[in-house]
Backbone as a ProteinNet text record, in pm:
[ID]
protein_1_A
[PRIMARY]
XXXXXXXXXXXXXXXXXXXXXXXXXXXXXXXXXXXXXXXXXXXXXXXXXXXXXXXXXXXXXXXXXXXXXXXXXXXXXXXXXXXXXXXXXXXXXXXXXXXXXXXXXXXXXXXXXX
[TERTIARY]
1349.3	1296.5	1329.4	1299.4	1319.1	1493	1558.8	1705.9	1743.8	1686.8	1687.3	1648.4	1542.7	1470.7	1625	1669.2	1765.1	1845.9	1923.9	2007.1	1994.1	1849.3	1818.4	1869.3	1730	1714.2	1912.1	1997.6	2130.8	2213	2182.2	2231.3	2349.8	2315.8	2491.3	2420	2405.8	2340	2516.6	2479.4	2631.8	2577.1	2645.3	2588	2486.5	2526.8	2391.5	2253.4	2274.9	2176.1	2095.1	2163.4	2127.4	2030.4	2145.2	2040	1911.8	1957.4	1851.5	1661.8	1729	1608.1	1586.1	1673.8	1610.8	1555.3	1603.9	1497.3	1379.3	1361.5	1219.3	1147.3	1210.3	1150	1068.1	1173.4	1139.9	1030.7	1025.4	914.7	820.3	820.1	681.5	620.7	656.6	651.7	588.5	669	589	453	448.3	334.9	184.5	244.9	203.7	108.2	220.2	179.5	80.5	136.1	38.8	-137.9	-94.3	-254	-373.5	-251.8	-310.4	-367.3	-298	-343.6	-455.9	-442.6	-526.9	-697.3	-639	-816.2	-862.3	-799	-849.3	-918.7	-1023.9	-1113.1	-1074.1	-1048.1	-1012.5	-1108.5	-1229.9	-1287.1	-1320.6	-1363	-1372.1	-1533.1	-1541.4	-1646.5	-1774.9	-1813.8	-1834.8	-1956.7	-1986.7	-2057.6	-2081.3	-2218.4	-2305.9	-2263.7	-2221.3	-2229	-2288.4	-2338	-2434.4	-2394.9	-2498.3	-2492.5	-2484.5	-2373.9	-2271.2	-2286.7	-2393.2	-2416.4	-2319.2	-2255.7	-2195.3	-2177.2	-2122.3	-2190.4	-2003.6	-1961.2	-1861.6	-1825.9	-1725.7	-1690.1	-1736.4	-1772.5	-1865.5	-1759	-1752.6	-1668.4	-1591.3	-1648.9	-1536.3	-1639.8	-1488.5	-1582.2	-1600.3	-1680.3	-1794.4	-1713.6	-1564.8	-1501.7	-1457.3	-1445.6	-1336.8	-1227	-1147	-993.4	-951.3	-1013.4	-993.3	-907.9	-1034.6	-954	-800.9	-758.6	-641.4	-578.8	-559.5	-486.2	-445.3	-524.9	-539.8	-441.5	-428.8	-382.8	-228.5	-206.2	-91.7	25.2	-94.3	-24.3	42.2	-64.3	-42	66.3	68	214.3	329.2	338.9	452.4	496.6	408.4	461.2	492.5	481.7	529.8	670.9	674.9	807.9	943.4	854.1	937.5	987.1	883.4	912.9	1033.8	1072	1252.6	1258	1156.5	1193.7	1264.1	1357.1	1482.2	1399.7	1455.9	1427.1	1345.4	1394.1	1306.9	1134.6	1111.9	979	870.3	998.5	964.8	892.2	995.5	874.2	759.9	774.6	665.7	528.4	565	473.1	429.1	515.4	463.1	338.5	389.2	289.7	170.3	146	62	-70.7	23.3	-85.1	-102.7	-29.3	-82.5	-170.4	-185.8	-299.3	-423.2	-413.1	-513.2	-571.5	-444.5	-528.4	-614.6	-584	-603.5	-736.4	-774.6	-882.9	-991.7	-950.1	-1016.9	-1040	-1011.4	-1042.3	-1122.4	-1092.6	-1212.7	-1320	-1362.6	-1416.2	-1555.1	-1458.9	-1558.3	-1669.7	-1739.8	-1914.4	-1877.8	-1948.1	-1897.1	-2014.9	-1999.6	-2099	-2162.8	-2265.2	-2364.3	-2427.3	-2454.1	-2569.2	-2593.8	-2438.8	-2416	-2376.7	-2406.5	-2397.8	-2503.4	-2474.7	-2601.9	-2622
-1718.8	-1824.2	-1960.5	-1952.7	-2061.7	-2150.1	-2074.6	-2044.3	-2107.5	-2079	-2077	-2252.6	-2258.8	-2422.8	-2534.9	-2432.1	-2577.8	-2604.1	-2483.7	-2482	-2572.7	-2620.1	-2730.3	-2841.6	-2831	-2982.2	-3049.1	-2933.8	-2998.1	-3008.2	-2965.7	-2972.2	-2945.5	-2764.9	-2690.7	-2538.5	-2507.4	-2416.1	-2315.5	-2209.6	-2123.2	-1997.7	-1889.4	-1790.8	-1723.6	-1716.7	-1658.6	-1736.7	-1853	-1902.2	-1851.3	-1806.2	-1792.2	-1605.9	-1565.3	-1416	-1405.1	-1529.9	-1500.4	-1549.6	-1654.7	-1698	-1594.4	-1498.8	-1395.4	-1303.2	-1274.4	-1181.9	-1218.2	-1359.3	-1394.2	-1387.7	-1418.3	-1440	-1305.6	-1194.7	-1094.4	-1003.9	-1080.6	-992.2	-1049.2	-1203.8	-1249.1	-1219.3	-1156.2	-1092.9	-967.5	-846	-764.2	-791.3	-873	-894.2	-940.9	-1001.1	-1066.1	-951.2	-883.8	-741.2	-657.4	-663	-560.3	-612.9	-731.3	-793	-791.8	-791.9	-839.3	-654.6	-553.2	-400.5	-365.3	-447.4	-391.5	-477.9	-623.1	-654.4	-573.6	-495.8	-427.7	-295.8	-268.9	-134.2	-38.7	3.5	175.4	252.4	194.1	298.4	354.3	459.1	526.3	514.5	523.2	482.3	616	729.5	820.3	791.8	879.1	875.8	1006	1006.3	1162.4	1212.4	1334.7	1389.4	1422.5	1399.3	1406.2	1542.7	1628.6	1719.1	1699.1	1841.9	1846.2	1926.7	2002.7	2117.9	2136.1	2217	2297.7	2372.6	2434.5	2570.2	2606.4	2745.9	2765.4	2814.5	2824.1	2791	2979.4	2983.1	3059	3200.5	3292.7	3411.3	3425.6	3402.1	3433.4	3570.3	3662.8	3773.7	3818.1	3907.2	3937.3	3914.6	4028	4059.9	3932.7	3838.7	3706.5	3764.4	3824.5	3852.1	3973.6	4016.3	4133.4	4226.4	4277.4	4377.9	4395.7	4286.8	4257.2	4244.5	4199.7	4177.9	4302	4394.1	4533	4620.3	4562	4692.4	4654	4488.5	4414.5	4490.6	4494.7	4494.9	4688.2	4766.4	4900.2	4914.9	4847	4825	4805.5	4690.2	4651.3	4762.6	4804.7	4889.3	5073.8	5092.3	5189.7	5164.6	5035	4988	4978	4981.1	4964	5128.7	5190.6	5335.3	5383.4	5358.2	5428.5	5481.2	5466.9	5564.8	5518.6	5566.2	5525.2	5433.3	5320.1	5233.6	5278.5	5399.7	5438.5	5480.3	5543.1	5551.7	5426.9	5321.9	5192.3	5106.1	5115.9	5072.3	5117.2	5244.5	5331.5	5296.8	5295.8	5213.1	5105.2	5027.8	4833.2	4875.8	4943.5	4948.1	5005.2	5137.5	5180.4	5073.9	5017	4927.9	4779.3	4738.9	4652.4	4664.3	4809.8	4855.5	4854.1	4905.2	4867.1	4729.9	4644.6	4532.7	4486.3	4516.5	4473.3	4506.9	4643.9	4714.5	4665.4	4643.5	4572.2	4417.8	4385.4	4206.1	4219.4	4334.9	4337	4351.6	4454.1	4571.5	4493.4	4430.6	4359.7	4277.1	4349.9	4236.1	4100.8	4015.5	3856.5	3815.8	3718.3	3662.6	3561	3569.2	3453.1	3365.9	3410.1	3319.5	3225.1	3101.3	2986.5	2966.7	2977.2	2945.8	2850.1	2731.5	2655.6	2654.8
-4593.8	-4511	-4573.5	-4691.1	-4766.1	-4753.4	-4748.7	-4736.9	-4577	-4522.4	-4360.4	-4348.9	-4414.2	-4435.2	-4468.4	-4599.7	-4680.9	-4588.4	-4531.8	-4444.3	-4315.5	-4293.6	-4164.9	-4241.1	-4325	-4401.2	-4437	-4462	-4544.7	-4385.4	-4219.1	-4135.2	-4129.8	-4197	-4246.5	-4167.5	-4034.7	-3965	-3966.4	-3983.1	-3976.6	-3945.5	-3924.1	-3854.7	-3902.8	-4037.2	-4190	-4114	-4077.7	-4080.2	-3949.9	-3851.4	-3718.2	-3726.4	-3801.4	-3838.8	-3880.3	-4023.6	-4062	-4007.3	-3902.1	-3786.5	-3704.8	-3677.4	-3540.7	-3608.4	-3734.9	-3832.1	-3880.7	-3872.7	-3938.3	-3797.7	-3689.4	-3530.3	-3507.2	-3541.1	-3522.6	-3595.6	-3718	-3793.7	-3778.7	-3717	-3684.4	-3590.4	-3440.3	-3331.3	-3412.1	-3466.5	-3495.8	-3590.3	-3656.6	-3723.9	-3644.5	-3488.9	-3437.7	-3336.4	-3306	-3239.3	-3302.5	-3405.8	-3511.7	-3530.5	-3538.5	-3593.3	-3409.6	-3313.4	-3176.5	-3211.8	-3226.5	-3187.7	-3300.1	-3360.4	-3477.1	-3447.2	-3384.9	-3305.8	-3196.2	-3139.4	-3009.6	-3047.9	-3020.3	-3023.3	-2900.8	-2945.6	-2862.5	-2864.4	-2752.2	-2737.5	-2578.5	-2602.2	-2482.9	-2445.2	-2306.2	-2268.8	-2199.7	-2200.3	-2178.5	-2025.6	-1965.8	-1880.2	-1861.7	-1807.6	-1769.7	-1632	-1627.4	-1498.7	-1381.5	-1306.8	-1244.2	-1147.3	-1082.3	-1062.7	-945.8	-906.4	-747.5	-711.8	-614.1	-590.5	-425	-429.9	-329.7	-274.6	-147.3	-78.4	-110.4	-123.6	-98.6	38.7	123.3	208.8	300.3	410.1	444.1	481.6	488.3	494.3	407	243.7	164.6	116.3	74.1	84.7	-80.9	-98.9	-216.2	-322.8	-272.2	-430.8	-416.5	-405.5	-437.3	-369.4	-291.9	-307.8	-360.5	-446.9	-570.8	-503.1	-408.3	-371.2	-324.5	-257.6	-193.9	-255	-358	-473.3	-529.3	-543.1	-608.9	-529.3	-369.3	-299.9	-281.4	-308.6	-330.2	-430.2	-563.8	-662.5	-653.7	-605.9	-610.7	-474.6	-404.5	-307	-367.6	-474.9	-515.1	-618.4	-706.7	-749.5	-710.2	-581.4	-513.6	-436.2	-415.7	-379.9	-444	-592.6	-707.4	-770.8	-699.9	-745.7	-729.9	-641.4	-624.5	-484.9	-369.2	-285.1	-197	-71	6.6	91	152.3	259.6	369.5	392.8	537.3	486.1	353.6	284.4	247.9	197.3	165.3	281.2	415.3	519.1	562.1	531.7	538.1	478.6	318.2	237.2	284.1	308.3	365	459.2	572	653.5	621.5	524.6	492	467	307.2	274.8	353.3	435.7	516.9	618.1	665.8	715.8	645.5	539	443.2	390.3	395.3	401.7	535.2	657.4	736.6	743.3	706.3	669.1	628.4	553.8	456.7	495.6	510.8	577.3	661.2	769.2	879	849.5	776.8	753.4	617.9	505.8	381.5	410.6	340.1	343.7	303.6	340.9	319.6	245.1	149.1	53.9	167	209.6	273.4	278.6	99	16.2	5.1	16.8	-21.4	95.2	223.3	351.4	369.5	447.2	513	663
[MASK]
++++++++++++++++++++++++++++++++++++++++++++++++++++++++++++++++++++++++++++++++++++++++++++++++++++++++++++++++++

């Protein structure tokens, strides 16, 4: 810096001199930055939850889904079994009857009905 000074004062500015101003520019910016982040508190501000009571939506049935899922999964893997195309549709329909079955057919949770 000091260097940077004579260099005014003797009105002999050359490129040395020009660096060495964007480097002092520059570390005063970060210093500047630093001291601005270092006054700021980071804090977080918390708040209580307040309670959200909700009905879930009315014909959903007991198992959650379960079952369907169950008869999904025991489909896919009969499909996967190996048997020829004409068995395979066979299967589809089986258990899509079964689902169908089943959708009609399942007790529905009520409880949380209004």
């Amino acid at each position: 810096m000091d260097e940077v000074l004579k260099d005014l004062e003797r009105k002999k500015i050359s490129r040395k001199t020009v660096d060495r101003q964007q480097r002092i520019l520059s570390r005063m910016l970060d210093s500047q930055k630093s001291m601005t982040q270092r006054g700021e508190k980071e804090e977080r501000n918390s708040e209580t939850a307040t309670e959200i009571f909700t009905s879930g939506p009315a014909g959903l049935p007991a198992d959650m889904g379960q079952r369907r899922n169950l008869t999904m999964e025991a489909m896919n893997r009969a499909l996967k079994a190996g048997y020829p195309r004409d068995y395979q549709a066979m299967i589809r329909r089986y258990f899509n009857a079964i689902n169908a079955e089943d959708f009609l057919t399942s007790p529905t949770d009520t409880s949380n009905a209004n």
